[in-house]
Structure formats: structure tokens, C-alpha cells
C-alpha positions in Angstrom: 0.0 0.0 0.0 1.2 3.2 -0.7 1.5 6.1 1.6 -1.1 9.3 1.7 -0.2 12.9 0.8 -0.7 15.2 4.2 -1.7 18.6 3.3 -0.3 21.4 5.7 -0.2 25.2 5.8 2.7 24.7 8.7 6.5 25.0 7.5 8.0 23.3 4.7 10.1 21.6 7.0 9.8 18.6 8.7 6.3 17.6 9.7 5.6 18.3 13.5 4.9 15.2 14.7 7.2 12.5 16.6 4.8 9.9 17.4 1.9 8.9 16.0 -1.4 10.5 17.4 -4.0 12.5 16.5 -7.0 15.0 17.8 -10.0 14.7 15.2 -11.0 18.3 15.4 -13.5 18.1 12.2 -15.0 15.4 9.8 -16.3 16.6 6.4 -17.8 14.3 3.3 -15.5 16.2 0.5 -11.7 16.0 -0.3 -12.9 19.8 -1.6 -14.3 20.6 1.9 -11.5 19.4 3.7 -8.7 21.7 1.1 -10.9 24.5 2.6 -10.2 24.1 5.8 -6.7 23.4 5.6 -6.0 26.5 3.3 -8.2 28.3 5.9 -6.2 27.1 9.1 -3.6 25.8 11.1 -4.8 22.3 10.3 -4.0 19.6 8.4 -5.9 16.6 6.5 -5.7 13.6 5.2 -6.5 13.7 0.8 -5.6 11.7 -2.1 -1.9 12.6 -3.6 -3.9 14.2 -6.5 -6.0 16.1 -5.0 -3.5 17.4 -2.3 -0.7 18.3 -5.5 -4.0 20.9 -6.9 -4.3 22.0 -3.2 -0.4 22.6 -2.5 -0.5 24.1 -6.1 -2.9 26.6 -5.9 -2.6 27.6 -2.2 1.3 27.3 -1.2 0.2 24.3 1.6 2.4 21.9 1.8 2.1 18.2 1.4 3.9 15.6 3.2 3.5 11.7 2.9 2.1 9.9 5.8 4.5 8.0 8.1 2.1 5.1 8.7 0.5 2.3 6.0 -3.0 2.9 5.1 -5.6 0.7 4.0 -7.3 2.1 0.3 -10.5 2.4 0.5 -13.5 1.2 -1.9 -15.4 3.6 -3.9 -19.1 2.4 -5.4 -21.7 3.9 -7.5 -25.5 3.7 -6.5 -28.2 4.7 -8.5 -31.9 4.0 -8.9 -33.2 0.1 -10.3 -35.5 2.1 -13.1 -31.8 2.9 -14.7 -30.3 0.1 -14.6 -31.3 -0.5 -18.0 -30.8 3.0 -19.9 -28.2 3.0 -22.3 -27.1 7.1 -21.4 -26.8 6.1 -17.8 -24.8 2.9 -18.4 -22.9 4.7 -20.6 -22.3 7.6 -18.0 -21.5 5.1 -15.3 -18.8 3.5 -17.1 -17.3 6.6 -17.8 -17.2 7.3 -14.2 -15.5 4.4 -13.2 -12.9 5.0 -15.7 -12.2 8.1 -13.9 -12.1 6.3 -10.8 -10.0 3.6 -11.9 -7.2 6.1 -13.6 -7.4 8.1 -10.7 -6.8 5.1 -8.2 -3.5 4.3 -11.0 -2.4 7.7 -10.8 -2.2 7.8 -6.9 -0.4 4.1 -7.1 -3.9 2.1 -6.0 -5.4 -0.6 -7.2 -8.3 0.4 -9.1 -10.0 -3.3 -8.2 -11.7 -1.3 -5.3 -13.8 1.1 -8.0 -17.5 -0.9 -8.1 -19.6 -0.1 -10.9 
């Protein structure tokens, strides 16, 4: 498993941290939401190495790989029976997953956890 990107507005330098712990100070349901808050504070976040090179890019946080192995996690689609069967939204799904599944390979996953 590869390791995460870190996003932090603190130094450049080494990361401040000599032991692994942690103080959950917010939760949020968006890799977007969470840029936010970092750019916005003294915090940092856990985000996919793609999504935290855009952040570091555009805001001058910095981004430091996580000293610790972490699991990747599964990513599914839902979407209602009635469509199951409509061409468009087959088609639109798949296109999605291809996303996914290059995005996975891009951050060094395995894009076997993308469900369609």
C-alpha cells in the first residue's frame, strides 16, 4: 500500500509530529471541503496525492507523505433500479468508473476497489 499525501499550511520543514497521534477536530464528506479548511487554518488533513498536489499548487500548503500504512479504500456507485437498463446512464456510469480507476492508478492504487 502506498503512503497518503498530508496537506499542511505549517512549515515546509519537517512535519511536527514525533509519534503517532491524533486530535479529530473536524469530519467533512468532501476531499474539496476538507482543502478549505486546511488552506483556511492551522490544520492539516488527510487527501488523495492528487487532489492534495492541486491544493499545495494553488494555495502554497504543503504536502507531506504519511509515516504510517493505510488501507485504500472502496469507492461504489448507486443509483436507482429504473436505470439500470438505460443505455445514457450505463454509458455515464462507465465513464465514471474510468475516472475512478485512472485516478486510483495515478495515486499508485489498485483500481480493483472502483464498483460499478
Amino acid at each position: 500500500m502506498d503512503r497518503a499525501p498530508m496537506v499542511s499550511r505549517r512549515s515546509a520543514k519537517k512535519p511536527r509530529w514525533s509519534i503517532l497521534s491524533r486530535q479529530v477536530v473536524v469530519v467533512v464528506p468532501t476531499y474539496t471541503a476538507a482543502a478549505h479548511i486546511i488552506e483556511d487554518s492551522e490544520l492539516t488533513g488527510l487527501i488523495t496525492a492528487g487532489h492534495a498536489a492541486q491544493v499545495a499548487a494553488l494555495s502554497g500548503a504543503h504536502v507531506h507523505q504519511i509515516p504510517a500504512e493505510l488501507p485504500t479504500l472502496p469507492l461504489s456507485q448507486a443509483w436507482r433500479v429504473r436505470h439500470d437498463l438505460d443505455g445514457a446512464h450505463q454509458w455515464l456510469r462507465a465513464q465514471v468508473a474510468a475516472v475512478l480507476r485512472a485516478d486510483r492508478r495515478a495515486d499508485g492504487g489498485a483500481d480493483d476497489a472502483i464498483e460499478s
